[in-house]
Every structure is written in structure tokens, then in C-alpha cells.
C-alpha positions as CSV (number, residue, x, y, z in Angstrom):
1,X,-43.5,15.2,-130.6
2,X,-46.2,14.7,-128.3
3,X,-43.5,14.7,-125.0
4,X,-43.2,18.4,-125.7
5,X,-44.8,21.1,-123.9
6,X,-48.5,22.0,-124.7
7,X,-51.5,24.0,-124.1
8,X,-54.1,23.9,-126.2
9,X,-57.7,22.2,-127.4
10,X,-58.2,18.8,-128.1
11,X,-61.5,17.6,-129.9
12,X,-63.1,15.0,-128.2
13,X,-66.7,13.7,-129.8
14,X,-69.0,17.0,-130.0
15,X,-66.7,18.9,-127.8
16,X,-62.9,19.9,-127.6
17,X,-60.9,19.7,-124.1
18,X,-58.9,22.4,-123.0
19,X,-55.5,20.4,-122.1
20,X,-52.4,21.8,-119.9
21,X,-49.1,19.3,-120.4
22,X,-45.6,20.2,-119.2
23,X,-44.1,18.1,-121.2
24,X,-40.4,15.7,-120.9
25,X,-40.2,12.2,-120.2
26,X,-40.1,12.1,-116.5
27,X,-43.0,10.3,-114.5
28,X,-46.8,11.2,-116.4
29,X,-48.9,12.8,-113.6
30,X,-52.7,13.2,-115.1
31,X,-55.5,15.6,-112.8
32,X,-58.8,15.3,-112.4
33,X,-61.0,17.9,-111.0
34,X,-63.8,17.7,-109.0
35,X,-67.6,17.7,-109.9
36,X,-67.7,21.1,-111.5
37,X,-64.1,22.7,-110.6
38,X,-61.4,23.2,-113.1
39,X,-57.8,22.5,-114.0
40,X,-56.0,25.8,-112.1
41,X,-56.9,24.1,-108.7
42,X,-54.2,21.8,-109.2
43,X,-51.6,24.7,-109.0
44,X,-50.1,24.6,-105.9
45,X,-49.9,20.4,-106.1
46,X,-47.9,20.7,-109.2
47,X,-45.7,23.8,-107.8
48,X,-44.9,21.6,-104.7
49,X,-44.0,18.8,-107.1
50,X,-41.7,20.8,-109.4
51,X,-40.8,19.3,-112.8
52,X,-37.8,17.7,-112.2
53,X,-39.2,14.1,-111.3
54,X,-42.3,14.9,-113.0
55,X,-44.7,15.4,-116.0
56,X,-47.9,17.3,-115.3
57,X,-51.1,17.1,-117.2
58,X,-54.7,19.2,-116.1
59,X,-57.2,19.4,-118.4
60,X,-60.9,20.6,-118.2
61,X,-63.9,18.4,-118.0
62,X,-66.3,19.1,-120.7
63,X,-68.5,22.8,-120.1
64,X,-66.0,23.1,-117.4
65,X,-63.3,25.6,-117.5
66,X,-62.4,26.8,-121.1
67,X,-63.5,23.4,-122.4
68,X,-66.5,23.6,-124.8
69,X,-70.1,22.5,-124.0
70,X,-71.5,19.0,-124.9
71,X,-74.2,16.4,-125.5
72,X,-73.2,14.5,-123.0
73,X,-71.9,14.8,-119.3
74,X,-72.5,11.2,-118.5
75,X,-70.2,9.7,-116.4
76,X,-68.8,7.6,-118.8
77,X,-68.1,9.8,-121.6
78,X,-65.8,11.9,-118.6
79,X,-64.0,8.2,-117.8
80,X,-63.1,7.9,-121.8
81,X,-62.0,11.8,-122.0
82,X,-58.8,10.4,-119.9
83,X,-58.0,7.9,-122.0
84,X,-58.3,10.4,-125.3
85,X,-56.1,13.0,-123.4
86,X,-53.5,10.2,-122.7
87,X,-53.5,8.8,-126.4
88,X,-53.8,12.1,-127.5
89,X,-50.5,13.2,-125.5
90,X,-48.5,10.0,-126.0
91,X,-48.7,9.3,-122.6
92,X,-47.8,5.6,-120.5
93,X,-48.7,4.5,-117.0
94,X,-49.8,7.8,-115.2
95,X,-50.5,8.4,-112.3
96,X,-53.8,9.9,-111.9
97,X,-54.8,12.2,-109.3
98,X,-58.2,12.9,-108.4
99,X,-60.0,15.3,-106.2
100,X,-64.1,14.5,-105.4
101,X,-65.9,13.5,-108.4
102,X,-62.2,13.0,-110.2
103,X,-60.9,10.3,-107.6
104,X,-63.6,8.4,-108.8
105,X,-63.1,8.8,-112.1
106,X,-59.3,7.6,-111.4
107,X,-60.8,4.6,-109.5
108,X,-63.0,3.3,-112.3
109,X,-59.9,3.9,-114.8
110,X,-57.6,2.0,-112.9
111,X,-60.3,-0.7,-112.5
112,X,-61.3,-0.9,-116.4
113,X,-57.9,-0.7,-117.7
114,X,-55.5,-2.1,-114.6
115,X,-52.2,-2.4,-117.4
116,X,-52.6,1.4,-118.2
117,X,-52.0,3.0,-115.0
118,X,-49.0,3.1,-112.7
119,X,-50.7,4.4,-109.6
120,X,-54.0,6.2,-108.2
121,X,-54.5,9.4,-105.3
122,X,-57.7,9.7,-104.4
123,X,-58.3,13.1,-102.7
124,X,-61.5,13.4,-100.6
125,X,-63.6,11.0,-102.9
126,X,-63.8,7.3,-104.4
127,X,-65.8,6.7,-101.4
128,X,-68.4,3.9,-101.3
129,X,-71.4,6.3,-100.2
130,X,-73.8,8.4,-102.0
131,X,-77.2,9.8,-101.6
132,X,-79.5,7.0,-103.8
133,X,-83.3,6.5,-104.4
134,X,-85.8,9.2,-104.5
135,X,-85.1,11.0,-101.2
136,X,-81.2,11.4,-102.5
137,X,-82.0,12.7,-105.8
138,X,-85.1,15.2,-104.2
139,X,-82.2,16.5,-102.0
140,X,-79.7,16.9,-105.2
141,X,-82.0,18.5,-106.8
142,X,-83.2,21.1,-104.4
143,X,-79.8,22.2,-103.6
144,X,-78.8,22.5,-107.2
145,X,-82.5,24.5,-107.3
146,X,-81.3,27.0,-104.5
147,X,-78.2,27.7,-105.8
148,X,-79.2,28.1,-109.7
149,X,-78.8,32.3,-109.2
150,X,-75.0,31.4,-108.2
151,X,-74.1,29.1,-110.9
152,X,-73.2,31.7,-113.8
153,X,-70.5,33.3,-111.0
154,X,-69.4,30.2,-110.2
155,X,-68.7,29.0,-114.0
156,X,-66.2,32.0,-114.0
157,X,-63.8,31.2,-110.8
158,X,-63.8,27.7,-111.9
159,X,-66.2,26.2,-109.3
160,X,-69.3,25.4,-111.6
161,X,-69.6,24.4,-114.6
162,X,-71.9,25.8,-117.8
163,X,-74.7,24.2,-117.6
164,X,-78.0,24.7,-115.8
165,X,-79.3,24.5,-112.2
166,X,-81.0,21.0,-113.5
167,X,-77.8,19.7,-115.5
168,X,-75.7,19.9,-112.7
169,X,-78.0,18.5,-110.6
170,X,-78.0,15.3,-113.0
171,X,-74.7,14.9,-113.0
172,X,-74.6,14.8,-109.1
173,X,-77.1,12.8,-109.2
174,X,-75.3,9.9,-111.3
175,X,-72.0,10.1,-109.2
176,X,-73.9,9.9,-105.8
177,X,-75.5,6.2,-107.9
178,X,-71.9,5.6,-108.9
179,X,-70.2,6.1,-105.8
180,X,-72.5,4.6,-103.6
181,X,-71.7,1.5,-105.8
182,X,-67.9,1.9,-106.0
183,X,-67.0,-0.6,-103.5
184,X,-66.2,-3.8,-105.6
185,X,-64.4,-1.3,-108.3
186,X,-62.0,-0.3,-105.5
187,X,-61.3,-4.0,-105.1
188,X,-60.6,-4.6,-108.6
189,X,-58.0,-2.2,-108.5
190,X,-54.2,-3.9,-109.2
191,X,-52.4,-0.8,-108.2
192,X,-51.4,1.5,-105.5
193,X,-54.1,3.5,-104.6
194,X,-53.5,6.2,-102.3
195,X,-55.8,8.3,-100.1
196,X,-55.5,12.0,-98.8
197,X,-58.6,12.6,-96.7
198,X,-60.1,15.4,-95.5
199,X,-62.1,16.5,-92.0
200,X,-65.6,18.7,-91.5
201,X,-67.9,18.9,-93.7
202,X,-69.2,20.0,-97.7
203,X,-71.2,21.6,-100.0
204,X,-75.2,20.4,-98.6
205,X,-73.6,17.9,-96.5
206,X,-72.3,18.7,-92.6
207,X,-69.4,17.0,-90.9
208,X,-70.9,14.5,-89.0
209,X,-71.9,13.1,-92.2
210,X,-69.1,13.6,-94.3
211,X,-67.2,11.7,-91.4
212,X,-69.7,8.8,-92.4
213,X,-69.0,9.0,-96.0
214,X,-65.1,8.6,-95.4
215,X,-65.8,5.9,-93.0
216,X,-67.7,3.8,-95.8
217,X,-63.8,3.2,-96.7
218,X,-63.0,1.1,-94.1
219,X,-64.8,-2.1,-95.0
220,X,-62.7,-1.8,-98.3
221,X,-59.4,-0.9,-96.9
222,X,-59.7,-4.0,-94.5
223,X,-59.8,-6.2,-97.8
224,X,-57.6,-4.8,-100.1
225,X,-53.8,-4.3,-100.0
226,X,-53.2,-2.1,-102.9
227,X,-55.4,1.0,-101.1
228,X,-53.9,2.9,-98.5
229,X,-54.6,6.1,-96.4
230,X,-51.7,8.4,-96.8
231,X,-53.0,10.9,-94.2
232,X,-55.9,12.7,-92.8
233,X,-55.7,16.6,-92.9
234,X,-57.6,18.9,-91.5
235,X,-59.2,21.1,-94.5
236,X,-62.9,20.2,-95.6
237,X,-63.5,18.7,-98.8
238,X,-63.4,22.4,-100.6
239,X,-60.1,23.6,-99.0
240,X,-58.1,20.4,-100.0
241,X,-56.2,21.5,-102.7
242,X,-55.3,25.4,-101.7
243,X,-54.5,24.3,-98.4
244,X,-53.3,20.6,-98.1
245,X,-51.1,20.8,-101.4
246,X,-47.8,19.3,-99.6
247,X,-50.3,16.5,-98.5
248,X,-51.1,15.7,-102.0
249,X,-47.6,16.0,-103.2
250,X,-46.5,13.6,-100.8
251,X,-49.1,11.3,-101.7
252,X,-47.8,11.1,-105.5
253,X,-44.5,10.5,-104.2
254,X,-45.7,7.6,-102.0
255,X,-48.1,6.1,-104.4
256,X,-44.9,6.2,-106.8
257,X,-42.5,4.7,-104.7
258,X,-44.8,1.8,-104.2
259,X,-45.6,1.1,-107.6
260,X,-42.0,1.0,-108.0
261,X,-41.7,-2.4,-105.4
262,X,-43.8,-4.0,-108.4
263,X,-43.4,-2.3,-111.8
264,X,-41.0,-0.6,-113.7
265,X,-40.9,3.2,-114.1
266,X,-42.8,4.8,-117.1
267,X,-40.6,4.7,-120.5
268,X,-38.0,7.7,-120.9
269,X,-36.7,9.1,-124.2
């Protein structure tokens, strides 16, 4: 039965996912990691959690983690891997939890398929800016340059994924496009959509302007009822999930309780 717990690879198109599922029939949580990060980041969210309310699910992006290379890292092909984990696992009405490049993942799930999710957390990211145009993707690019001697390190603490200086570098480069554009997909969304925000700056960008990228939100929160910001925590974008865990956890619980004002909880065995 597909309820029970797991840990193991799923083939996906040209690649196979490395998947992490507790198991049970309690409420379906689904992570999603950042850009180039893996599933053990989420340990401490899912420890403050527990598994008495909950079912946890982390899995690797592809060439991330112990997940297999690919053919393709588009953006798209990372939206569908959730819905092959969730077939794949039997699972209804998630929540999905994402932190950076995976709260925008969540965000374009919930808006392409509004009757399959019970309830989004965005961590740090489904924010409506991006560097665009050819002065965004020169500065992408020379970053992901200066850094290609750190990449191979990085791949093995989880932080990078296995790909070149230049693949990465793409992929950044579509997410900044996407996010920069993610304002009407925020809209779309029918659900309660949570934020946990973060202070100071990240990777290439400083705090001033990472203050600037969380206040692209604003215009969209003024519009929408279904998104919400939970809290504002101290930590920079890279320290969210080691140190802001209970922040997280509480976010779940909130974005939960109000998808439970409209919709039913997520079928038990």
C-alpha cells in the first residue's frame, strides 16, 4: 500500500527521484527544496511537526541530492515531478511547502491544479521579482562563473546540484524570468497560501535588495485574500530552515487550520 512507509527511487522520464515518505493517513505534507539544496534541509521542520498530525514527504529535485542526472532541468519538468511523486505515493490534497525556488514551484502547482492541493507555505520565495533581460542574466551568469571551483563541494553537503557552473546558471536564469512574472499566478491561487519571510540578504544579492524582492508581495497581498504573511523572522534566506523551523511548523499548522474553514480534511484509511 502506497500509505506505508518508504524510501526509495522513483523513475521519472530519463531520471529516477530519490523520495522520503513517512507514511499513515494523517494530513500529506509534500517539500520542496530550494534552487539547488536537497531534501535533509527539511529535518528540523518535520521534527518540530512530529508525525502524529502529519504525513511527511521530501524528495530530491533531479541531479540534486541522490536523485539521478537528467535531460532536462526546465522549470516545468520540476513542476510535473510533484505531481508523479503524489500519484506515485497515493497521495490527496497536500500541503506543499516550499523554500526559494520550491515556493514557487508550490505556487504554480496550486495555480495549475487549484482541486489538488489543500494548502500552500511559501518560505522566502514566490515573490514577484527577478533579475530579467540581458543585464540579469550577465549577472547570473558571472556569479554562477565565480563560483564554478565550489560547485563539486557543494553537490556533496546538499547545497548544489550536479551540474555545471553554466547549467546552474540556466536554471537561475529561468526562475529569476518566472518569478519576476509570478504575480497573476499568485492571484489564481484558490487556497490558503501562507508566507514565512525572511530578513538581510542572499547568495549575490544584499539586504537592501532582498528587502525589495519581498516587498514586490505587497501589491499581491493587497488583492488577494487566500495569501497571508504568517511572520517575518529574522534569518536570511540561507538560514531559514536550520534556524526558523518552529516558524515553518507553525505556518503548516496555520495554513491547515484555514483550509479547514473551507474544505474538508484529506481522506483517512
Amino acid at each position: 500500500m502506497t500509505n506505508k512507509p518508504w524510501m526509495g527511487m522513483l523513475p521519472v522520464a530519463d531520471t529516477e527521484l530519490a523520495v522520503t515518505d513517512t507514511g499513515g493517513s494523517n494530513q500529506p505534507v509534500i517539500y520542496l527544496n530550494g534552487s539547488f539544496a536537497d531534501q535533509k534541509h527539511w529535518k528540523r521542520v518535520i521534527e518540530s511537526l512530529g508525525t502524529e498530525e502529519w504525513r511527511h514527504v521530501t524528495f530530491d529535485e533531479r541531479a540534486r541530492g541522490r536523485s539521478h542526472t537528467s535531460s532536462d532541468y526546465s522549470f516545468d519538468g520540476a513542476v510535473e515531478d510533484i505531481g508523479a511523486v503524489m500519484e506515485a505515493r497515493g497521495i490527496e490534497q497536500p500541503i506543499l511547502v516550499g523554500w526559494s525556488m520550491g515556493a514557487t514551484l508550490a505556487a504554480h502547482w496550486a495555480a495549475r491544479y487549484p482541486s489538488r492541493v489543500r494548502a500552500v507555505v511559501c518560505v522566502d520565495g514566490a515573490l514577484p521579482w527577478g533579475l530579467t533581460g540581458a543585464e540579469g542574466q550577465d549577472r547570473i551568469r558571472q556569479l554562477f562563473h565565480r563560483l564554478r571551483w565550489l560547485f563539486p563541494i557543494a553537490s556533496r553537503l546538499g547545497l548544489a546540484a550536479r551540474m555545471s557552473a553554466s547549467d546552474h546558471a540556466e536554471v537561475n536564469i529561468e526562475l529569476n524570468e518566472i518569478t519576476a512574472a509570478i504575480a497573476p499566478v499568485l492571484e489564481r491561487i484558490e487556497c490558503p497560501a501562507v508566507y514565512v519571510l525572511g530578513t538581510g540578504g542572499n547568495l549575490g544579492s544584499g539586504s537592501d535588495e532582498m528587502e525589495e524582492v519581498r516587498a514586490s508581495l505587497d501589491p499581491v497581498l493587497a488583492i488577494s485574500p487566500n495569501l497571508t504573511v504568517g511572520s517575518k523572522v529574522p534569518s536570511n534566506h540561507s538560514q531559514l530552515l536550520r534556524r526558523e523551523y518552529h516558524a515553518i511548523a507553525a505556518a503548516v499548522r496555520q495554513a491547515n487550520a484555514e483550509a479547514r474553514k473551507t474544505t474538508p480534511p484529506a481522506p483517512t484509511e
